[in-house]
C-alpha positions as CSV (number, residue, x, y, z in Angstrom):
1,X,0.0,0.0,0.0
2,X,0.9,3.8,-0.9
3,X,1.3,5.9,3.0
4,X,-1.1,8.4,2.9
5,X,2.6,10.8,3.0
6,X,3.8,9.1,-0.6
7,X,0.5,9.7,-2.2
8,X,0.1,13.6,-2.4
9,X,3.0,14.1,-3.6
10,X,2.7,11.6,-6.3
11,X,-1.1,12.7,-7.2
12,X,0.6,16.7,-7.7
13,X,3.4,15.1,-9.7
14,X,1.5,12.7,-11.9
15,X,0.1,15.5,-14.1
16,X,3.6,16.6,-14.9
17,X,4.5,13.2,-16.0
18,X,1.5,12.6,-18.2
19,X,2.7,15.7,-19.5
20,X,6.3,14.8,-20.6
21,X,4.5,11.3,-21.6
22,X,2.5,12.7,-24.2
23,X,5.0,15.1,-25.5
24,X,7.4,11.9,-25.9
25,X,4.1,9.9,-27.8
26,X,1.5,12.6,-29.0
27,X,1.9,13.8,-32.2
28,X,2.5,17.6,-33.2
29,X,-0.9,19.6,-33.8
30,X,-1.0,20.7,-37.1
31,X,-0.5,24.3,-37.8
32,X,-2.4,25.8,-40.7
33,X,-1.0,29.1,-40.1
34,X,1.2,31.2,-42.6
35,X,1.9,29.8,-46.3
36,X,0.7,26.5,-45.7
37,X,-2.2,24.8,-46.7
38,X,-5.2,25.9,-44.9
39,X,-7.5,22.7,-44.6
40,X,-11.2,23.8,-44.5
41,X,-13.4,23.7,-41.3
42,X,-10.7,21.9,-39.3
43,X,-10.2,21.8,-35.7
44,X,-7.0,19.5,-35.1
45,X,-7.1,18.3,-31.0
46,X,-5.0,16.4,-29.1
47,X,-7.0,13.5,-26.9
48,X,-4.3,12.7,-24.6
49,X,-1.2,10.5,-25.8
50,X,-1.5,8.3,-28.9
51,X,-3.7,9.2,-31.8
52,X,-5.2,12.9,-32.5
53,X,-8.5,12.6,-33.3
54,X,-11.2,15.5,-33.9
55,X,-14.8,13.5,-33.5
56,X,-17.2,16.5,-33.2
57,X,-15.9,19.1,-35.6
58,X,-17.1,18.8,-39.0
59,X,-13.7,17.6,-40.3
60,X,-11.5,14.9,-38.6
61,X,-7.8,14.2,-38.5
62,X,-6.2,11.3,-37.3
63,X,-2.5,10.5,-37.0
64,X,-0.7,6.9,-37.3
65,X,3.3,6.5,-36.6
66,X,5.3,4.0,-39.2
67,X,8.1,4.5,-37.3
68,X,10.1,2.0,-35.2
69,X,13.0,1.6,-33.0
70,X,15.4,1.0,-34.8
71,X,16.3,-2.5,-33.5
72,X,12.4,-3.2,-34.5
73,X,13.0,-1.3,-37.4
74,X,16.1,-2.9,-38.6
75,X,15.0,-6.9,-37.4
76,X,11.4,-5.8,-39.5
77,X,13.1,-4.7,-42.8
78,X,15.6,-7.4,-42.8
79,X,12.7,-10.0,-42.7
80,X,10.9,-8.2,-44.9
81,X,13.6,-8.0,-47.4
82,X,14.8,-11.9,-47.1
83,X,10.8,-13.3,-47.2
84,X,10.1,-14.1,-43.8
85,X,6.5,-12.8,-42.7
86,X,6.1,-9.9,-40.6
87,X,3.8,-10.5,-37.8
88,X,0.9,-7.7,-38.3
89,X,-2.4,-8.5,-36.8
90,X,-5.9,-7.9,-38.5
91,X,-7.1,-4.8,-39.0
92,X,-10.7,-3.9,-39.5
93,X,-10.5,-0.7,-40.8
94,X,-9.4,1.1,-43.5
95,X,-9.0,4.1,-45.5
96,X,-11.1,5.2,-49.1
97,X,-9.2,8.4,-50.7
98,X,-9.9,10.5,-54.4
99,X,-8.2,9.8,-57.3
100,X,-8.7,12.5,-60.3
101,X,-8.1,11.7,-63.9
102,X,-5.6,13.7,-65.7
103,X,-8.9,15.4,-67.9
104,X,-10.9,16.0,-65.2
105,X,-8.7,19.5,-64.1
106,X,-10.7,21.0,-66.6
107,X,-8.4,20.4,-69.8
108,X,-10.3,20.8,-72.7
109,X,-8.9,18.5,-75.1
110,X,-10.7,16.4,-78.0
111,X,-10.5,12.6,-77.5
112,X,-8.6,12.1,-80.6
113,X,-6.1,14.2,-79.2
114,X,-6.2,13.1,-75.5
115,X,-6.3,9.5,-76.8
116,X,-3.5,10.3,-79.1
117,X,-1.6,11.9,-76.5
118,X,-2.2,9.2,-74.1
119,X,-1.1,6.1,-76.8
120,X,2.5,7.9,-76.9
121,X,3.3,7.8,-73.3
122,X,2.2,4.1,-73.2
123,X,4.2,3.4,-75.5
124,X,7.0,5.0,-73.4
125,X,5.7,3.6,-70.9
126,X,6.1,-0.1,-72.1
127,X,9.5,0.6,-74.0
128,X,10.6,1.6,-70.1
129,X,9.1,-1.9,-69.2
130,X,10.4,-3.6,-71.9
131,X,14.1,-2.2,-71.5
132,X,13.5,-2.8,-67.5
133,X,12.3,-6.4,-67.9
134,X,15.0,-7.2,-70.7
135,X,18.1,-5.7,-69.4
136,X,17.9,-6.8,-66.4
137,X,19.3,-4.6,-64.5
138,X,17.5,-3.5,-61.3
139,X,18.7,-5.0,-57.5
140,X,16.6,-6.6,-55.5
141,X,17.2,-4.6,-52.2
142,X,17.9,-8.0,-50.1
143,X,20.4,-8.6,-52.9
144,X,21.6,-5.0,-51.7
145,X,21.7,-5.6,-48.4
146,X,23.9,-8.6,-49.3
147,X,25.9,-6.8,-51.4
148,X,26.8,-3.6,-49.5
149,X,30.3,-4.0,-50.8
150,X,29.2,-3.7,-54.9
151,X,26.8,-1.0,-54.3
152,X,28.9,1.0,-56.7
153,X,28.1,-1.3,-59.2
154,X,23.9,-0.7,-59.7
155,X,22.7,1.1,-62.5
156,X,23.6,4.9,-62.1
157,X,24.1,7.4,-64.5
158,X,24.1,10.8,-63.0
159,X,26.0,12.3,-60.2
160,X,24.0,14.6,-57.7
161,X,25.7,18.1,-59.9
162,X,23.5,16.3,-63.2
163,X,20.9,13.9,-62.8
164,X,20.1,13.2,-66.7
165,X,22.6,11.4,-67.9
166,X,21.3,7.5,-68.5
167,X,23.1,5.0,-66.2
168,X,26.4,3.0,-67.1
169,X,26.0,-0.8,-68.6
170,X,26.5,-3.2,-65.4
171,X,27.7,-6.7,-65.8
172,X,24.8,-7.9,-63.9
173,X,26.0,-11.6,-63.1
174,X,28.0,-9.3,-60.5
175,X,24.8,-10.2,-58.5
176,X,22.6,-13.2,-57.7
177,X,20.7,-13.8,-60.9
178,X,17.8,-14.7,-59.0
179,X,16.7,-11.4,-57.2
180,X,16.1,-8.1,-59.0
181,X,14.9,-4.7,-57.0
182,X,13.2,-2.1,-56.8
183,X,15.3,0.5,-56.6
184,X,14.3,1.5,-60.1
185,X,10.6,1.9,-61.2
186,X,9.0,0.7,-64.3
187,X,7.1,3.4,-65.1
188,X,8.2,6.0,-67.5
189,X,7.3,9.3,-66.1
190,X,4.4,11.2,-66.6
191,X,3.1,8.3,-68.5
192,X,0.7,8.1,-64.9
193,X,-3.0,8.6,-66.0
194,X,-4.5,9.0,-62.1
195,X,-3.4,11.7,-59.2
196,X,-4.1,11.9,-56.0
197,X,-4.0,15.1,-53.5
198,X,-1.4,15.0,-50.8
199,X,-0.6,17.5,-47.9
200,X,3.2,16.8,-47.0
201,X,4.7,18.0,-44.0
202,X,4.0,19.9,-41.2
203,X,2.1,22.7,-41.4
204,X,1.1,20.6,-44.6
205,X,1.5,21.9,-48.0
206,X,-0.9,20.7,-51.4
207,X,0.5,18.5,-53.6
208,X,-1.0,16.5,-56.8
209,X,1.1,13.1,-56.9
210,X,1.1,10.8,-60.0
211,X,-0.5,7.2,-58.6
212,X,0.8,4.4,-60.4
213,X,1.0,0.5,-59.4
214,X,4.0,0.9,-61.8
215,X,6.1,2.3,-59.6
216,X,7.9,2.3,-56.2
217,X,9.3,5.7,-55.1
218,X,7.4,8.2,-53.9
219,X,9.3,11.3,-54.5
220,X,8.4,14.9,-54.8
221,X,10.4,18.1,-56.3
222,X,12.1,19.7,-53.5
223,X,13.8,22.8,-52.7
224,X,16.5,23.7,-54.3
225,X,15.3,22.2,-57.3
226,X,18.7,22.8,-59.7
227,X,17.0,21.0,-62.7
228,X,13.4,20.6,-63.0
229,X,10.2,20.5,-64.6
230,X,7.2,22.6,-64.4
231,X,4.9,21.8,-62.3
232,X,1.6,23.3,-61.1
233,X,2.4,25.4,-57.5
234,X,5.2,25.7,-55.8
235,X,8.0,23.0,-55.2
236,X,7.9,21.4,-51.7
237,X,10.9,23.0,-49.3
238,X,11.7,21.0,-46.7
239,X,13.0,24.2,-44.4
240,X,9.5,24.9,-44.0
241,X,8.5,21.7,-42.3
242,X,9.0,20.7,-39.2
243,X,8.4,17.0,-39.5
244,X,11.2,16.6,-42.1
245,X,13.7,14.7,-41.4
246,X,16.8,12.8,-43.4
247,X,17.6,9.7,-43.4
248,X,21.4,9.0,-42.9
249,X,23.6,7.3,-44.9
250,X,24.2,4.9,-42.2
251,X,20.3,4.1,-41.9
252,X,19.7,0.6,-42.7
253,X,17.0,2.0,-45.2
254,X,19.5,3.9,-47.3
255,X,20.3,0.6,-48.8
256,X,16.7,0.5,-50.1
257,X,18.1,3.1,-52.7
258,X,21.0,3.2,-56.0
259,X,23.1,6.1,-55.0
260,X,24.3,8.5,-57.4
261,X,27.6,7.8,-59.4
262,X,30.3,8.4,-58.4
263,X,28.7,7.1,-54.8
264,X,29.1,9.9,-52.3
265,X,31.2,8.3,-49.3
266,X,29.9,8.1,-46.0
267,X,31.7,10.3,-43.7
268,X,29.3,11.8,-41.4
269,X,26.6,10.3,-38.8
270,X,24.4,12.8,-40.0
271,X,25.1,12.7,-43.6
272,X,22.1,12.5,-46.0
273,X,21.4,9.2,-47.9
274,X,21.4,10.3,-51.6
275,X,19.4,8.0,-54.3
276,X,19.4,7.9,-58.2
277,X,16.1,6.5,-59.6
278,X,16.0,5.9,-63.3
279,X,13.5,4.8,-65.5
280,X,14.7,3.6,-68.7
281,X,14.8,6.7,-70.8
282,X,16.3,10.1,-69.8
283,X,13.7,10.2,-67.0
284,X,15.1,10.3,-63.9
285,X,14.9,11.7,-60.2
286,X,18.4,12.4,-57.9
287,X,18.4,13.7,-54.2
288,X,18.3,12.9,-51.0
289,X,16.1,9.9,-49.1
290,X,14.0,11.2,-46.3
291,X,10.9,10.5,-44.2
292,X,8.1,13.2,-43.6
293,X,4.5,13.6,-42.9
294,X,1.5,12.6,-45.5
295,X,-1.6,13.7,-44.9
296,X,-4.7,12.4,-47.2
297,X,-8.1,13.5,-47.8
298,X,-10.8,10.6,-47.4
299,X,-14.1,9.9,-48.9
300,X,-16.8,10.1,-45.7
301,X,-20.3,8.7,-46.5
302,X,-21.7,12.3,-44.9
303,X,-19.2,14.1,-47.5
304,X,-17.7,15.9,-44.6
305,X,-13.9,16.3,-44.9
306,X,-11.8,13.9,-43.3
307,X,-7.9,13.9,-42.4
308,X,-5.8,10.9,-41.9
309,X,-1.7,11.4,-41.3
310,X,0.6,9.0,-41.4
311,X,4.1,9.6,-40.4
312,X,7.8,8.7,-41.5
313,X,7.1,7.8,-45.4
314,X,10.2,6.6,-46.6
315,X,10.2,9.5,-50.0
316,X,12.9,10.9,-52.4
317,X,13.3,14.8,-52.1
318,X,14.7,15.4,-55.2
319,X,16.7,17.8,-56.3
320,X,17.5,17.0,-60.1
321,X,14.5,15.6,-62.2
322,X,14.1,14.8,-65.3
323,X,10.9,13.5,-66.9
324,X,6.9,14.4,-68.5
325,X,4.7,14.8,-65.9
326,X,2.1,17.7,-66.9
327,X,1.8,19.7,-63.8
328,X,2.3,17.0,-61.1
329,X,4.3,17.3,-58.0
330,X,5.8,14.4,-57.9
331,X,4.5,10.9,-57.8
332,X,3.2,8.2,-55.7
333,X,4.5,4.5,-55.8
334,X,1.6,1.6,-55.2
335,X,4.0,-1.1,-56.8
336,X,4.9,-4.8,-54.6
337,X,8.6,-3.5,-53.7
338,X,8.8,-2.1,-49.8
339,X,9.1,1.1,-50.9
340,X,6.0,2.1,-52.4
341,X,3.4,3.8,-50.4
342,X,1.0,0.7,-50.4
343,X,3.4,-1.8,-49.1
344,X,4.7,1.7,-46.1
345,X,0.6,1.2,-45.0
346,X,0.8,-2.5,-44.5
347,X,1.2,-2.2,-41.1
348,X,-1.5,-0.3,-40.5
349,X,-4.1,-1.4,-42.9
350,X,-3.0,-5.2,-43.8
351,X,-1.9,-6.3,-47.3
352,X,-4.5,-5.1,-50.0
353,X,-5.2,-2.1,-51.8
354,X,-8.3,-1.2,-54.2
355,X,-9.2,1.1,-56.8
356,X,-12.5,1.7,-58.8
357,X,-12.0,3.7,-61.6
358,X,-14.9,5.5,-62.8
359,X,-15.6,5.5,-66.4
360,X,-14.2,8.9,-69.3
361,X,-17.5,10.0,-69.6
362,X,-18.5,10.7,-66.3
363,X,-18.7,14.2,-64.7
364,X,-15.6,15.5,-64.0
365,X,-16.4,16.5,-60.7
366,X,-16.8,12.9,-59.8
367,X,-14.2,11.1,-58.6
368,X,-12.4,7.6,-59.1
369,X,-11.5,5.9,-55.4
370,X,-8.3,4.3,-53.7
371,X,-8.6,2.3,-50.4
372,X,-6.1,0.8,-48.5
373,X,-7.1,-1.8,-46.5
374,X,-10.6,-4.1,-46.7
375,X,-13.7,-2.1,-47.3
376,X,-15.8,-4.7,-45.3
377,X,-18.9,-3.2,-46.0
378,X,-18.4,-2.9,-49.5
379,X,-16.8,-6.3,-49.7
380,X,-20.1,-8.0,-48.6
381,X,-21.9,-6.6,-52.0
382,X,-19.5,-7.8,-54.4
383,X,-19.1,-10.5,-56.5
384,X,-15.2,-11.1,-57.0
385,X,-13.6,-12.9,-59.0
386,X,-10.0,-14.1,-58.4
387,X,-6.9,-14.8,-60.2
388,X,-3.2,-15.6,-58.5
389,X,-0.7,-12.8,-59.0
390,X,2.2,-14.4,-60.2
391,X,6.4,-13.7,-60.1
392,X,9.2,-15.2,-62.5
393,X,10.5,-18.2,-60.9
394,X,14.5,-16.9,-61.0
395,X,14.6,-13.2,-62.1
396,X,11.3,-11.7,-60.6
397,X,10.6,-7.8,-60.8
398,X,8.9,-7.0,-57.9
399,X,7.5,-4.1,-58.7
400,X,4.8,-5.5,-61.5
401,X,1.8,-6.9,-60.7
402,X,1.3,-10.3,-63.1
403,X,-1.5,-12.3,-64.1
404,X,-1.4,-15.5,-65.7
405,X,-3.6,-16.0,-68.8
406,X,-4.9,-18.8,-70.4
407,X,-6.9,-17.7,-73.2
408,X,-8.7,-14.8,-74.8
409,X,-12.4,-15.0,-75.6
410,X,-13.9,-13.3,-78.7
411,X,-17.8,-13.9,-78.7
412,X,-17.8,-16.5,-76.0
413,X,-14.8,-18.3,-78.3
414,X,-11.4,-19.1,-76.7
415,X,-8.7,-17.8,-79.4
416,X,-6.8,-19.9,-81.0
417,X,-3.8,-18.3,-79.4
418,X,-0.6,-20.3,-78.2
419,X,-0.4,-20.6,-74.1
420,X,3.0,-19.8,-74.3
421,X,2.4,-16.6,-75.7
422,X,1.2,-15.7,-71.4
423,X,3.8,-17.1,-69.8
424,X,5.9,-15.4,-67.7
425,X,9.3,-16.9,-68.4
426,X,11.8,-17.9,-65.4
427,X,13.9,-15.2,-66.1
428,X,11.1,-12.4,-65.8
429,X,10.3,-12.2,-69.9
430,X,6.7,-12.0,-70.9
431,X,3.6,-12.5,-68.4
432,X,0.8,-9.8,-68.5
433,X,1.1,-6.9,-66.4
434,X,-2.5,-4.9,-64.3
435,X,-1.7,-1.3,-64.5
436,X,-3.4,1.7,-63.8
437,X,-1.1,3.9,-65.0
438,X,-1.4,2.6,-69.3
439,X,-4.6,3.6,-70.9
440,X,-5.1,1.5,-73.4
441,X,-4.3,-2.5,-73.0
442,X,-1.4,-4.3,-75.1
443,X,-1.1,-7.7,-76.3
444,X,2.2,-9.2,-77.5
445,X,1.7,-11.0,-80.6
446,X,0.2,-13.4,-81.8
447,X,-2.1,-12.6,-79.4
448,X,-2.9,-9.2,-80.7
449,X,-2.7,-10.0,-84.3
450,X,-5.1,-12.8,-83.8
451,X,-7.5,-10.4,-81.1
452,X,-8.0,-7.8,-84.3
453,X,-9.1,-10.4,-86.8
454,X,-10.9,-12.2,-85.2
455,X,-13.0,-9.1,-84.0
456,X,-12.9,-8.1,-88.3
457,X,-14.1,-11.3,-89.1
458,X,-17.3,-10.9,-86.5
459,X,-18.2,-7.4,-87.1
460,X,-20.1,-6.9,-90.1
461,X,-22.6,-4.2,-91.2
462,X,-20.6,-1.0,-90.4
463,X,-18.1,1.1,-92.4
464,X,-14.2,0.6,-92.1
465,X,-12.6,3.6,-91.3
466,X,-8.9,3.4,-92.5
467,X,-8.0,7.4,-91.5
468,X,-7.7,7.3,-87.3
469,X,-3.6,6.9,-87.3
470,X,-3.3,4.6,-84.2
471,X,-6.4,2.3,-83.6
472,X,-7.8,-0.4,-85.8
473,X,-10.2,-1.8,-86.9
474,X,-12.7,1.4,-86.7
475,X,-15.8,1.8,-88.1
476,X,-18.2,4.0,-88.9
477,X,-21.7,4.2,-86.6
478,X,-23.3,7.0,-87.9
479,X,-26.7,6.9,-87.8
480,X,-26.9,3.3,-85.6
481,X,-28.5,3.1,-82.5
482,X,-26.5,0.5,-80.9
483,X,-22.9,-0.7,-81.9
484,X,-23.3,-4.5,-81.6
485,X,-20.1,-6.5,-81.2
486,X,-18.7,-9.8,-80.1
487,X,-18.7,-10.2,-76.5
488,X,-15.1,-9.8,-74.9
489,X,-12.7,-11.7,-72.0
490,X,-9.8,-12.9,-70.3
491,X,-9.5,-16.4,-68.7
492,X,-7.5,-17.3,-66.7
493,X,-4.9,-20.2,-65.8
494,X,-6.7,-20.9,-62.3
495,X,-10.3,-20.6,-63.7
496,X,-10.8,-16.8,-63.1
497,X,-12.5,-14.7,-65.5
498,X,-12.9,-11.0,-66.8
499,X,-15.5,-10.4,-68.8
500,X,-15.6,-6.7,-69.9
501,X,-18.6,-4.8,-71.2
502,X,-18.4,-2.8,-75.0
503,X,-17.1,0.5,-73.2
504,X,-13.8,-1.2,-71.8
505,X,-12.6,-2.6,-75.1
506,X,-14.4,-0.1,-77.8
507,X,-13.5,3.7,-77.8
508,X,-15.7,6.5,-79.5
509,X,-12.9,8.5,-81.0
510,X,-15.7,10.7,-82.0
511,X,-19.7,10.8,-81.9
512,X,-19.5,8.9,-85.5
513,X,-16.5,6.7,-85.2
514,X,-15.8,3.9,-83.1
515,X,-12.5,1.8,-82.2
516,X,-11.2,-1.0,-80.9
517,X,-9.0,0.2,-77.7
518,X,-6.8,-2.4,-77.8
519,X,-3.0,-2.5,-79.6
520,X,0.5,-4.8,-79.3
521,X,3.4,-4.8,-77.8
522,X,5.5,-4.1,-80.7
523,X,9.2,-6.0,-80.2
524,X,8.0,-7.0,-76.6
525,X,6.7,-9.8,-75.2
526,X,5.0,-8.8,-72.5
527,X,1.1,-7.4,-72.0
528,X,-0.7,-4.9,-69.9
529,X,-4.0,-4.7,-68.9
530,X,-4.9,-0.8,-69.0
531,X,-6.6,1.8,-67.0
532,X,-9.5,2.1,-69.8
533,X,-10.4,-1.7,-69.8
534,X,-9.9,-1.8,-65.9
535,X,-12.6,1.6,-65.8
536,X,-16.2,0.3,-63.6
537,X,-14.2,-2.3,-62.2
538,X,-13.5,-2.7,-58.5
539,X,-9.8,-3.8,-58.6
540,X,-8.7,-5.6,-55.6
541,X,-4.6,-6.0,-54.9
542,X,-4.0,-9.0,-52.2
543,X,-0.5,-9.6,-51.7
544,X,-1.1,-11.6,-49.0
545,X,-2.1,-14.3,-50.7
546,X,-1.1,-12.6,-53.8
547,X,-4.0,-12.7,-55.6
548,X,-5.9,-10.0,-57.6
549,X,-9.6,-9.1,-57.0
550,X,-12.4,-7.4,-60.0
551,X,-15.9,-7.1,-59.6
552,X,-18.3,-4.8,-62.2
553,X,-19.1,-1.7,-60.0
554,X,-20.5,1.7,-60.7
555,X,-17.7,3.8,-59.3
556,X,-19.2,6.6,-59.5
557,X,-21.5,5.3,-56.6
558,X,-18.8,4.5,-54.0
């Protein structure tokens, strides 16, 4: 028992304690004061240690740590990164955020020449993936972590007073033939059809990332920005947050990341961790790894405005970028590698992540939805169907989400189409590839050659039209009602099916001319599921049991 003498005294201290308790564990308030963002209708309070929550106020904001210590942090990551499973308990809730499409900023553009503008950066896009993929060339970062010694020896190709030059050829059976990284994306940039707004840092600043499953990094343009593109806003300066913080060089995680070439030695505890990211082209980011402060908007059934922030996201602040982005800030990495911003949230929301795309014609106030975590609720009214996400048996890219095809149906008929023509190989070649960030979807031939006719041979009763300069076959529906066509859909290896209605596979290029939206691969062997076929789906990402999710959903609705 406590003497009555010992108990006054600790009764006046305890307030004191709680105090320097929850200034060890409570996160900072956010200040919306001066230059920064002002987020509207907000009240930010702290309800003792742990999570800041606002319930009454008309918006909300909640805060969640990814940080560790860095024992935790350093047994974690090395698990992580050699294929042990992580320990992480269920989690029952999760998070639903806006996506925007590129022409829904109000860009007034034609279709022919949004379509045609769209067609060249996929086919950026999948010359990036094919030069990835074929090369070879990316680390897997356990690989890294194995290979501190030869770090010098990933692909680089610009030192931090550059950052365009492409990288140098590496001998690549330097390393274990059997693991490749993600220290390089496969997404060309700009080629991103779908943003998403971000407030970084604290007080937190507007940003409009590039959200692609293509990619790893997340990474911004930061102050000073020596060689740039133009982006929409200002560039994010990390003086003017106080949640900013480096990552050292001799941070565990800054083997996560290429460094530049020549690699900058590291002399200092406090030293920044630089990283070169290339994508295949003259597209490239350089500066220095960092963690900071994300805060998103969510999607509240009452339409209320609703905060969550999540702190330490691993992110690039880069300093020398190269690259086609349109007005973006940066971009934001949903790929499988342990960078992306998806695989930062597992430990808070599980292992799955979800999209429903609404369809082009829709309003462009309405907007296209990304949840991490399970939507239970919405879960229970769907219909999925399933197919495994697959890797190449020896020479995997983790970044790329792959499905495993077994045939193509034109008009309930399965294609006379090889089954090799879907495999992925064992080094990594061929395989199909879900991605939300090509519009259009690519088939590598036969396939493709032997999807157009056989659509040609079915169609009959409306004009060719030989003059569109990308798509084909096209016809002319001028006059017609309804544009009847063969039924289209994948199957899969494991029994799965997608079957897509006439909008996901036909494009109206104009009121009187319609096309098939789908091309080839040319000199690759690989294909992609797009955006535009994937648009009314629900799109479910499980890599816990690696396996991908699609229902038909009005996304408009959710």
């Amino acid at each position: 028992m406590v003497s009555r003498a010992l108990f006054i005294p600790i009764l006046l201290l305890l307030p004191l304690l709680l105090v320097a308790v929850c200034e060890i564990h409570t996160p900072k308030i956010l200040n919306t004061n001066g230059s920064a963002f002002r987020m509207p209708d907000h009240n930010f309070k702290a309800t003792g240690c742990g999570l800041a929550t606002s319930e009454n106020s008309d918006a909300s904001e909640s805060t969640i740590w990814l940080g560790k210590s860095n024992e935790e942090e350093s047994r974690n990551l090395n698990n992580k990164l050699n294929g042990h499973k992580v320990g992480i308990e269920d989690h029952k809730q999760s998070v639903k955020i806006h996506l925007k499409h590129r022409y829904s900023n109000g860009e007034d553009k034609e279709v022919k020449d949004s379509l045609v503008e769209s067609t060249m950066k996929d086919l950026n896009r999948i010359h990036t993936f094919h030069r990835r993929i074929i090369e070879n060339k990316n680390q897997n970062t356990a690989s890294r972590l194995q290979n501190r010694n030869n770090r010098h020896l990933l692909e680089q190709g610009a030192n931090l007073g550059v950052g365009s030059s492409p990288p140098k050829k590496t001998n690549v059976s330097t390393f274990s033939s059997h693991l490749m990284g993600t220290v390089q994306s496969g997404v060309a940039l700009g080629s991103g059809e779908y943003f998403m707004d971000v407030f970084v840092g604290t007080p937190p600043k507007h940003f409009s990332l590039i959200v692609d499953t293509g990619s790893d990094l997340n990474w911004l343009q930061c102050v000073p920005c020596y060689d740039c593109f133009d982006q929409k806003g200002s560039h994010y300066n990390p003086e003017d947050s106080s949640s900013f913080q480096n990552i050292s060089c001799h941070d565990s995680r800054c083997h996560l990341v290429a460094s530049p070439d020549p690699p900058r030695h590291c002399k200092a505890e406090n030293q920044s961790c630089p990283y070169f990211y290339w994508y295949g082209d003259s597209s490239n980011t350089t500066g220095d790894f960092a963690v900071e402060t994300f805060t998103v908007n969510l999607t509240t059934p009452n339409g209320k405005p609703q905060f969550k922030r999540v702190e330490n996201v691993m992110f690039g602040c880069g300093h020398w970028n190269r690259g086609l982005f349109h007005g973006a800030a940066g971009l934001l990495g949903l790929g499988r590698g342990p960078l992306s911003f998806s695989s930062q949230l597992q430990s808070l929301y599980g292992h799955s992540f979800s999209y429903c795309l609404v369809d082009r014609n829709s309003d462009p106030s309405v907007s296209s939805k990304l949840i991490f975590g399970e939507d239970k609720d919405l879960l229970r009214h769907l219909e999925l169907n399933f197919t495994s996400l697959v890797v190449g048996k020896e020479n995997p890219v983790d970044t790329f989400y792959y499905v495993q095809i077994k045939s193509i149906m034109v008009g309930g008929v399965a294609l006379d189409i090889p089954e090799e023509t879907w495999d992925l190989s064992r080094d990594g070649r061929g395989g199909t590839i879900v991605d939300s960030g090509t519009t259009l979807s690519y088939f590598a031939d036969p396939a493709y050659s032997v999807i157009k006719q056989a659509f040609m041979e079915k169609i009959k009763g409306y004009p060719a039209v030989k003059d569109f300069p990308i798509l084909d076959p096209c016809y002319n529906v001028s006059g017609v009602k309804k544009f009847q066509v063969p039924e289209f859909g994948i199957r899969f290896s494991d029994g799965g099916e997608w079957n897509f209605p006439i909008q996901n596979y036909f494009i109206w290029v104009d009121p009187e001319i319609v096309c098939l939206a789908i091309l080839g691969t040319p000199r690759s062997s690989f294909s992609i599921i797009g955006n535009y076929q994937q648009q009314n789906f629900y799109v479910l990402y499980d890599t816990k049991v690696s396996r991908l999710g699609f229902a038909p959903t009005k996304c408009a609705d959710l």
